[in-house]
Rosetta silent file (secondary structure, phi, psi, omega in degrees, C-alpha in Angstrom):
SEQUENCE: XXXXXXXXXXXXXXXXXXXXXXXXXXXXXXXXXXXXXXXXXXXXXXXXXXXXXXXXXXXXXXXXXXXXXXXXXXXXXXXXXXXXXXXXXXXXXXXXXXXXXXXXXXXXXXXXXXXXXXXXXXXXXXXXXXXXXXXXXXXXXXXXXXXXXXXXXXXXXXXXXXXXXXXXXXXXXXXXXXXXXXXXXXXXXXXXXXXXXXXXXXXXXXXXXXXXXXXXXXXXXXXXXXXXXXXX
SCORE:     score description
SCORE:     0.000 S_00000001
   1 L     0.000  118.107  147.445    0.000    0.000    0.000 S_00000001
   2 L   -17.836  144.698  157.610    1.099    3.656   -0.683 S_00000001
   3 L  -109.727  148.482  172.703    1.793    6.157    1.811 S_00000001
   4 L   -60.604  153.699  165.639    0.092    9.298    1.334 S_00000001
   5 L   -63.920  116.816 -171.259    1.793   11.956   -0.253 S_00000001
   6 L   -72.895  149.672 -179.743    3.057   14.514    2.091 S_00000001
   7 L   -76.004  173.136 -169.678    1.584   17.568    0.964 S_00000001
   8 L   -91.345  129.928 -179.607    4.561   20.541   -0.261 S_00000001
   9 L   -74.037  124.511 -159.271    6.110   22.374    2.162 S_00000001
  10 L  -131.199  127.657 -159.540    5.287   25.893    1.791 S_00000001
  11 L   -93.837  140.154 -129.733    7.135   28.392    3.906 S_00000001
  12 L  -104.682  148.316  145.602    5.337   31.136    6.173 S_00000001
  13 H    -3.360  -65.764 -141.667    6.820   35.304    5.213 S_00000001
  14 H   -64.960  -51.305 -169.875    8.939   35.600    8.413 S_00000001
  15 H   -46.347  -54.773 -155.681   10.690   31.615    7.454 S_00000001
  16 H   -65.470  -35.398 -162.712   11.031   32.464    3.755 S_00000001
  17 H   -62.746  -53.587 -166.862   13.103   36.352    4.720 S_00000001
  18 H   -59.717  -65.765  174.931   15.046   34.265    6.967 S_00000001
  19 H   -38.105  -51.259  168.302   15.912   31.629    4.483 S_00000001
  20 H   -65.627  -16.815  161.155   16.587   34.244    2.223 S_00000001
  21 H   -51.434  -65.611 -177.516   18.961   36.154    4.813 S_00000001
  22 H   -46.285  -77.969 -140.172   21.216   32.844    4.861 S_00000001
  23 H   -65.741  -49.668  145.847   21.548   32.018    1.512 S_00000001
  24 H   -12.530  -73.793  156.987   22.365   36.114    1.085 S_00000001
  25 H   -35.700  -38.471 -171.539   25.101   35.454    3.679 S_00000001
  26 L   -90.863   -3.111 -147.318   26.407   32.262    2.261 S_00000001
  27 L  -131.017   67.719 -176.389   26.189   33.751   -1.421 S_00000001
  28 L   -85.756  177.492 -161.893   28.017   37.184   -1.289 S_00000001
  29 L   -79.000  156.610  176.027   27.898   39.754   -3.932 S_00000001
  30 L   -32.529  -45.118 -174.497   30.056   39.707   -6.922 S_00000001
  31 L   -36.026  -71.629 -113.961   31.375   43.335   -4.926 S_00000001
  32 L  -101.380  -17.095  155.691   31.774   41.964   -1.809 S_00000001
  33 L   -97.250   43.893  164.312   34.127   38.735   -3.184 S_00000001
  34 L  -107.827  -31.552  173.870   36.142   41.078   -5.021 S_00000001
  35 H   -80.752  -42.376  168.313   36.375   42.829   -2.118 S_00000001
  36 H   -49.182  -48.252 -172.289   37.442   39.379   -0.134 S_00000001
  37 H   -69.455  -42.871  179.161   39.895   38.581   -2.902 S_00000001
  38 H   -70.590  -62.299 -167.140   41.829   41.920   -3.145 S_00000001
  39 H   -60.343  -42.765 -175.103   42.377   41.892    0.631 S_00000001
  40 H   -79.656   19.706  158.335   43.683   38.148    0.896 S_00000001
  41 H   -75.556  -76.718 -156.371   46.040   39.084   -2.410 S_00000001
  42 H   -52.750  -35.047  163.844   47.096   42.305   -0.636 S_00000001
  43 L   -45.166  -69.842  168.390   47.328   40.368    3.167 S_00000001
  44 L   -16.153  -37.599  178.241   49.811   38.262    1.392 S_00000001
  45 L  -107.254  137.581  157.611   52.553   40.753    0.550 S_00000001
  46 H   -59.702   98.829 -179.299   54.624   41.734    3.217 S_00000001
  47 H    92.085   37.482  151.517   54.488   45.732    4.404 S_00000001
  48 H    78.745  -25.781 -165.285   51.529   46.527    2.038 S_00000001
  49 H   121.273  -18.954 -164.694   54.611   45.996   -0.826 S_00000001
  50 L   -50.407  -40.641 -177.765   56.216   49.093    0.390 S_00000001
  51 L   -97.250   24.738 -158.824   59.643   47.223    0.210 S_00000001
  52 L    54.971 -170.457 -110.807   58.514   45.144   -2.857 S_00000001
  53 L  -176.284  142.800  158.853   57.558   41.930   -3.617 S_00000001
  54 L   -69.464  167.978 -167.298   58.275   38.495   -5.405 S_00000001
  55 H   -89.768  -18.709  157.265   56.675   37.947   -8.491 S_00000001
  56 H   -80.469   17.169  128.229   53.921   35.360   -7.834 S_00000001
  57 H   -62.486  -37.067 -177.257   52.308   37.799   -4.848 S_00000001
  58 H   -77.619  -40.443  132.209   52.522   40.321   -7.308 S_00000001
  59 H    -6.838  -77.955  177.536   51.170   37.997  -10.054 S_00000001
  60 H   -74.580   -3.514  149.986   48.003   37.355   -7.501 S_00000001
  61 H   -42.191  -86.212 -157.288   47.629   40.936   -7.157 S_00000001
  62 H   -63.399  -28.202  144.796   46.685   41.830  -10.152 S_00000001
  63 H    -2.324  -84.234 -172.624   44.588   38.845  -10.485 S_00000001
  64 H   -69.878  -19.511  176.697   42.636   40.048   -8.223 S_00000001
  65 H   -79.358  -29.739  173.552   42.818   43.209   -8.997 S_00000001
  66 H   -66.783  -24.955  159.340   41.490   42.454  -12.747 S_00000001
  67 H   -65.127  -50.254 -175.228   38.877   40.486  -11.439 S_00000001
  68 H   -57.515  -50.379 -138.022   37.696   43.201   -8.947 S_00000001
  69 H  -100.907   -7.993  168.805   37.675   45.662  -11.869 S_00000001
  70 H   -79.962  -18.263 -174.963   35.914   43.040  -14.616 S_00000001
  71 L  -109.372   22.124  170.350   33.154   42.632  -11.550 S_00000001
  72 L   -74.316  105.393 -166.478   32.688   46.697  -11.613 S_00000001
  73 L   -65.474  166.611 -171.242   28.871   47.216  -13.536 S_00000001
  74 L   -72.095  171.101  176.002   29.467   49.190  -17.020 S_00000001
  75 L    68.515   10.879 -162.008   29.007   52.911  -16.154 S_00000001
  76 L   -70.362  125.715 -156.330   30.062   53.094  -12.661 S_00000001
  77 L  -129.259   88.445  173.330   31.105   57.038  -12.339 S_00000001
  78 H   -68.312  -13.452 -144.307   33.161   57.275   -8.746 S_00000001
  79 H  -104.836  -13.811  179.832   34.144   60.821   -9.322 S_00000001
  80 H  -106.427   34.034 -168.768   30.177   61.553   -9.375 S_00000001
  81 H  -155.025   33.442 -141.970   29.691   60.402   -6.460 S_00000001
  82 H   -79.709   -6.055 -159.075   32.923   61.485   -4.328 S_00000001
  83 H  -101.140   -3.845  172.585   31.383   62.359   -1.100 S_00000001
  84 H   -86.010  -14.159  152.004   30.703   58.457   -0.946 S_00000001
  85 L   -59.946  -24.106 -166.185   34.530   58.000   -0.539 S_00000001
  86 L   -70.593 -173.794 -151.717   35.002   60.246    2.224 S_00000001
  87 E   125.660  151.854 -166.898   36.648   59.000    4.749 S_00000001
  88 E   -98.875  127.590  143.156   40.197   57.533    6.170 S_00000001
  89 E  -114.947  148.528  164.013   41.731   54.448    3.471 S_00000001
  90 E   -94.761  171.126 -166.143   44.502   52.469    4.769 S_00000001
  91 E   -98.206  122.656 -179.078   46.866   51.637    1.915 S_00000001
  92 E  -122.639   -1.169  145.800   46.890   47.878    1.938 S_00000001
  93 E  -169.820  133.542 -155.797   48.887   47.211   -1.063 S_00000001
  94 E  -132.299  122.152 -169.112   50.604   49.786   -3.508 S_00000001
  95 L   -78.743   15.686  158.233   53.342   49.089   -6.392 S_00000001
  96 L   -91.827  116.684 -149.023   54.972   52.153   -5.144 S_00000001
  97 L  -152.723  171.397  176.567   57.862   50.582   -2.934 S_00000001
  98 L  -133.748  121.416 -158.013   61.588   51.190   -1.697 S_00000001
  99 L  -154.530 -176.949  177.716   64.143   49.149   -2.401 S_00000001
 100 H    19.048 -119.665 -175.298   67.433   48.944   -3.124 S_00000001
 101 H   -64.167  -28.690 -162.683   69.892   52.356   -3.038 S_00000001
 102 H   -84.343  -16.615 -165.160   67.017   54.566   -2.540 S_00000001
 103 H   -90.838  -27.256  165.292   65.922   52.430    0.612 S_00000001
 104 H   -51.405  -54.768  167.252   69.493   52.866    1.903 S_00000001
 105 H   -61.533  -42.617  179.970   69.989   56.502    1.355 S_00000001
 106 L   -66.139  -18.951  161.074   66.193   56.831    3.250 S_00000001
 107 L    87.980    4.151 -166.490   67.884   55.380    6.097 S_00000001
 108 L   -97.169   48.354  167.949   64.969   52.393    6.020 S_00000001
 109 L  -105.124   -9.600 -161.182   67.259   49.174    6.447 S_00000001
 110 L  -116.814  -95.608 -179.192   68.230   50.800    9.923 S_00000001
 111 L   -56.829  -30.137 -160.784   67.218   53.958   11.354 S_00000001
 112 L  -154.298  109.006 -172.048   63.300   54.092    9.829 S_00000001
 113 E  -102.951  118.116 -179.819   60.235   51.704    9.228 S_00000001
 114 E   -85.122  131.030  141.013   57.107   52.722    7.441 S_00000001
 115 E   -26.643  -88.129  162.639   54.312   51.738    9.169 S_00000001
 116 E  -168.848  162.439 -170.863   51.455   52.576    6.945 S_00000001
 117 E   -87.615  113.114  159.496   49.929   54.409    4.081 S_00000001
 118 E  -120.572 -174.663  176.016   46.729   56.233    4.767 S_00000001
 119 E  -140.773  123.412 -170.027   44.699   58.605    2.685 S_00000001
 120 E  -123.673  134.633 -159.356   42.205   60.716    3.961 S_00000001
 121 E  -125.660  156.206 -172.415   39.398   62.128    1.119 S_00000001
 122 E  -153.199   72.101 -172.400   37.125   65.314    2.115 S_00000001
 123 L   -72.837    8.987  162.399   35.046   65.972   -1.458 S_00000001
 124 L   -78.814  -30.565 -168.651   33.490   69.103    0.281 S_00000001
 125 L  -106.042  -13.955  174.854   36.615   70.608    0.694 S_00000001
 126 L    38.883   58.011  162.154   38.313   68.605   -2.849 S_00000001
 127 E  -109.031  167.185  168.487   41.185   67.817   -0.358 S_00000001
 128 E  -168.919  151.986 -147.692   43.028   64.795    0.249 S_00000001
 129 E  -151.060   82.569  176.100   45.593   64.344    3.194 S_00000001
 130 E   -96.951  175.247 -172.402   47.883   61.015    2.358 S_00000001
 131 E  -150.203  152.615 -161.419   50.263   60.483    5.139 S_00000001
 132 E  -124.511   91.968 -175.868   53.458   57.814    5.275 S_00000001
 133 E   -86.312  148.327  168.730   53.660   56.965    9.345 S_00000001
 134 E  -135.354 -179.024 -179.131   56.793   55.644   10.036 S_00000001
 135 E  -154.735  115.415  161.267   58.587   54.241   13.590 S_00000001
 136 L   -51.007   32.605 -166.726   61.734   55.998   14.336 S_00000001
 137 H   -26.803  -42.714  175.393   63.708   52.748   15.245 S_00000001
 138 H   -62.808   -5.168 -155.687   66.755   55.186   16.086 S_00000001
 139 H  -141.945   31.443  161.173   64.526   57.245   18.836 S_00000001
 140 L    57.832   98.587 -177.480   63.425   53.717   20.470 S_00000001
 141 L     3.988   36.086  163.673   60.497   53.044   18.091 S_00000001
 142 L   -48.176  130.968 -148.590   59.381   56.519   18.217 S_00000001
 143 E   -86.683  175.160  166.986   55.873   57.473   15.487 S_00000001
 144 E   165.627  163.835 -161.883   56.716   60.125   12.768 S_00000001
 145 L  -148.572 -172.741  172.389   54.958   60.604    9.533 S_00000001
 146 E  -143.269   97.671 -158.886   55.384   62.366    5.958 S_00000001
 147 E  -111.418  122.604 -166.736   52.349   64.071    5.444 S_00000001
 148 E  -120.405   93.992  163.338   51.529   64.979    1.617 S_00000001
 149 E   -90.593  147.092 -178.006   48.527   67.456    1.257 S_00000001
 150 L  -148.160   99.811 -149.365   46.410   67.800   -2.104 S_00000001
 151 L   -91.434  149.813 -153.459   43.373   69.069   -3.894 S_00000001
 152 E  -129.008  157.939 -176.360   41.765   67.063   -6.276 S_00000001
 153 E  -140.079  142.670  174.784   39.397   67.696   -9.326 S_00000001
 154 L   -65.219  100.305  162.049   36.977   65.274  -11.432 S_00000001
 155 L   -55.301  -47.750 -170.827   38.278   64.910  -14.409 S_00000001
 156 L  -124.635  176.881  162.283   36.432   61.520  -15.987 S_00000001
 157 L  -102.118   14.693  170.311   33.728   59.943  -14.694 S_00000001
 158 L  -122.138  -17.656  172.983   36.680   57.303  -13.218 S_00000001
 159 E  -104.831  148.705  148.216   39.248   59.996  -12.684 S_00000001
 160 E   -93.003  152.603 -179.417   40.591   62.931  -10.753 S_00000001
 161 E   -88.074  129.403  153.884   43.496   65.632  -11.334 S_00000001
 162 E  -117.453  149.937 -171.867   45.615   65.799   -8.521 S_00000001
 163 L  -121.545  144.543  173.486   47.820   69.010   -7.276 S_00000001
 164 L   -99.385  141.364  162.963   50.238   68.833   -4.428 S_00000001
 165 L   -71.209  -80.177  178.594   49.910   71.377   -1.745 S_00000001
 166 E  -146.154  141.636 -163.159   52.424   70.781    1.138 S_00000001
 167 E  -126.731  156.833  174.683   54.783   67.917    1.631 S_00000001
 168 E  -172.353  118.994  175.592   55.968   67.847    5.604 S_00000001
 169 E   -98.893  155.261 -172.669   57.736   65.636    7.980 S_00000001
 170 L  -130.039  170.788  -60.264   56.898   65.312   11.804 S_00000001
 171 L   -52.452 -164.162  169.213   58.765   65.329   13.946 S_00000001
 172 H   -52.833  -40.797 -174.396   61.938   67.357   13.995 S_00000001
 173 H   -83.802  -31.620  172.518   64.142   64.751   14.549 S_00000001
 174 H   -50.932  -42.571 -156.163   62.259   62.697   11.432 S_00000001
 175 H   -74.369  -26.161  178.700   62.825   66.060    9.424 S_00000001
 176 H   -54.789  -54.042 -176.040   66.397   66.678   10.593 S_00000001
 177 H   -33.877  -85.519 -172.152   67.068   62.754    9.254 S_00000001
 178 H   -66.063  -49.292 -157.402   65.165   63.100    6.011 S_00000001
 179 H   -30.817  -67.300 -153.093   64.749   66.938    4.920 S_00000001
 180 H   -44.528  -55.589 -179.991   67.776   66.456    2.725 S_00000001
 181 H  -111.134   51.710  143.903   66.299   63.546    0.532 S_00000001
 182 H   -42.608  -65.860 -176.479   62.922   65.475    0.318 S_00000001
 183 H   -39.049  -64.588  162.631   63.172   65.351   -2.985 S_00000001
 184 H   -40.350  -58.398  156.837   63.326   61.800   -3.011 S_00000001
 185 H   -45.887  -18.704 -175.047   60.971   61.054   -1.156 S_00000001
 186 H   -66.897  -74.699 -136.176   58.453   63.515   -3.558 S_00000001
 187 H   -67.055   -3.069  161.356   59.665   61.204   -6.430 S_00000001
 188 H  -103.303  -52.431 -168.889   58.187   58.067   -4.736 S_00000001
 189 H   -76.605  -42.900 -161.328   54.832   59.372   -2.760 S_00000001
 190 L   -36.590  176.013 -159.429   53.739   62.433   -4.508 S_00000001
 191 L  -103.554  -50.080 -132.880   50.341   62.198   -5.676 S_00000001
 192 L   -76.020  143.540 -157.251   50.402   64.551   -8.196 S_00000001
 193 E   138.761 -131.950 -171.942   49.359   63.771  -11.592 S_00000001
 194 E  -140.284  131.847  170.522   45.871   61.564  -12.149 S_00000001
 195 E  -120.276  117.408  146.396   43.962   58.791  -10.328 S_00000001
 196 E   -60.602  138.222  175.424   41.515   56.110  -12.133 S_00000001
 197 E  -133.136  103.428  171.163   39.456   54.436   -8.983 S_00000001
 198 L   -93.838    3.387 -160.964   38.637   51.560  -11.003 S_00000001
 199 L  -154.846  147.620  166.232   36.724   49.249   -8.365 S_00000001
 200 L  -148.806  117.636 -150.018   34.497   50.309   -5.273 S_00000001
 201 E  -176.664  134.522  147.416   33.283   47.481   -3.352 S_00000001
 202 L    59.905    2.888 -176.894   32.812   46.030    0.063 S_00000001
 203 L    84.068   11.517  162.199   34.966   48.722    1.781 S_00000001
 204 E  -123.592  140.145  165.606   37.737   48.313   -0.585 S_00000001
 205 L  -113.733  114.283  174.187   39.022   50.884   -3.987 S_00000001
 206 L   -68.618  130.350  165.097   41.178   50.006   -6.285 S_00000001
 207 E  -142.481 -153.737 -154.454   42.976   52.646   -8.063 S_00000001
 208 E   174.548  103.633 -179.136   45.512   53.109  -11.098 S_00000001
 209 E   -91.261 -166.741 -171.366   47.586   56.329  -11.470 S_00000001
 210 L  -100.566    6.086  179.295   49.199   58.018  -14.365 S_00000001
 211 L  -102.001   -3.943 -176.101   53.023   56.613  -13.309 S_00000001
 212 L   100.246   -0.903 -172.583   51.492   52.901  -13.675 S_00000001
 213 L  -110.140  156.755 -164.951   51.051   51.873  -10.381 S_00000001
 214 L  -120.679  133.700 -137.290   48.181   50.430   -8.617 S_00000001
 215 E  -137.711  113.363 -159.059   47.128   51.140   -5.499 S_00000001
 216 E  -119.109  134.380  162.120   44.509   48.474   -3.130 S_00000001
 217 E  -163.386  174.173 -131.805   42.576   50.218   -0.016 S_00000001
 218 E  -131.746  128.549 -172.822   40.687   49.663    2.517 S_00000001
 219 E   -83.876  116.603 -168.842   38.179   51.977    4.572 S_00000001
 220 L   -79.935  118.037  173.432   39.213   52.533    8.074 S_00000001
 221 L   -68.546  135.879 -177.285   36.404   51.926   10.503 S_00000001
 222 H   -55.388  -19.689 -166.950   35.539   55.100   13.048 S_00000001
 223 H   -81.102    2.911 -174.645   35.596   52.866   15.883 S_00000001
 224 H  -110.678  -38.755 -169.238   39.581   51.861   14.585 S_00000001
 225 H   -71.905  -57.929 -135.998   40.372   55.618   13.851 S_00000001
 226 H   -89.085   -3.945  154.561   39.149   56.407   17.252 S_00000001
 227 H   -29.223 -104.741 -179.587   40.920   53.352   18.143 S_00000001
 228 H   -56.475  -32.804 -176.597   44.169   54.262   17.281 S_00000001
 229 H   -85.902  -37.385 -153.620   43.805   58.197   18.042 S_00000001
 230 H   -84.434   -6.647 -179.347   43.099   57.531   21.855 S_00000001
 231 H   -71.359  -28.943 -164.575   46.160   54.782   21.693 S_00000001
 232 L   -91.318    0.000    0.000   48.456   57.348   20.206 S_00000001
């Protein structure tokens, strides 16, 4: 003898939104593993890249970064929409690095470590305030920065013009070290020129300047800024 046929299971509002929550969770958006990918490239290289890299990390970089910027919808306009950027990025991998004589002369096999790369964006003000913290290894791991201010303009509807402002080192004893090889230093960090922000996603931006290098970052949460200012 048959058994009856269970009748079909048919799910109540609150049950289906739920179901649909998970599967949301377990399924994330094209963005948000683009966003996933680019950080565990960019986790991978040691010191964001600042002192460079081997060539398969650099390899899975771009990977990822070509993925993130193939899963970017057609038309995507960042620059018309700039005040959605504002905000703290940490720099979390950048093909602007220091190596060899220039890392020598800069005093960073010894005396000076950078830290990290941040960027700070203000589109009311069409400012931008990156800064190169470093620890003063000679001054018992003392903080010190290179702080590059700049005003920025839309150019595209993926780029901005950038102008340098003021270049400055903190503290005194960073500037006494460094003043000398200003210059140098200009000729790796400056800004100035043009930025493509080819990817926005998940709380990371990709971007692609007019010297060739590519640039991965990450939006610093206020509770981390606020973090970090009462630690400091």
């Amino acid at each position: 003898m048959l058994a009856p046929r269970r009748p079909p299971l048919r799910l109540g509002p609150r049950a289906g939104r739920a179901v649909a929550a998970r599967a949301s969770a377990a399924s994330p958006t094209p963005l948000a593993a683009a966003a996933d990918a680019l950080r565990a490239a960019a986790a991978a290289v040691p010191d964001a890249g600042i002192y460079g890299s081997t060539t398969p990390l650099r390899a899975a970089v771009v990977e990822a970064v070509e993925a993130a910027e193939a899963a970017t919808p057609p038309g995507a306009a960042p620059t018309a929409a700039l005040a959605d950027l504002d905000g703290v990025w940490r720099v979390l991998y950048s093909t602007v690095s220091i190596t060899g004589s220039k890392r020598v002369r800069l005093g960073l096999k010894s005396a000076v470590h950078v830290r990290e790369v941040t960027q700070t964006l203000d589109a009311a003000t069409a400012t931008a305030v990156n800064e190169v913290r470093f620890v003063l290894t000679f001054l018992g791991s003392r903080p010190g920065s290179l702080r590059l201010d700049a005003t920025f303009a839309p150019a595209s509807p993926t780029r901005v013009s950038i102008e340098l402002s003021t270049a400055k080192l903190h503290p005194p004893q960073l500037d006494a070290l460094l003043a000398s090889h200003m210059e140098l230093l200009l000729s790796i960090f400056n800004p100035q020129g043009w930025l493509d922000t080819t990817f926005v996603g998940g709380g990371v931006r990709v971007g692609r300047d007019d010297k060739g290098n590519i640039f991965i970052l990450e939006r610093v949460a206020e509770a981390e800024r606020e973090s970090a200012a009462a630690a400091a």
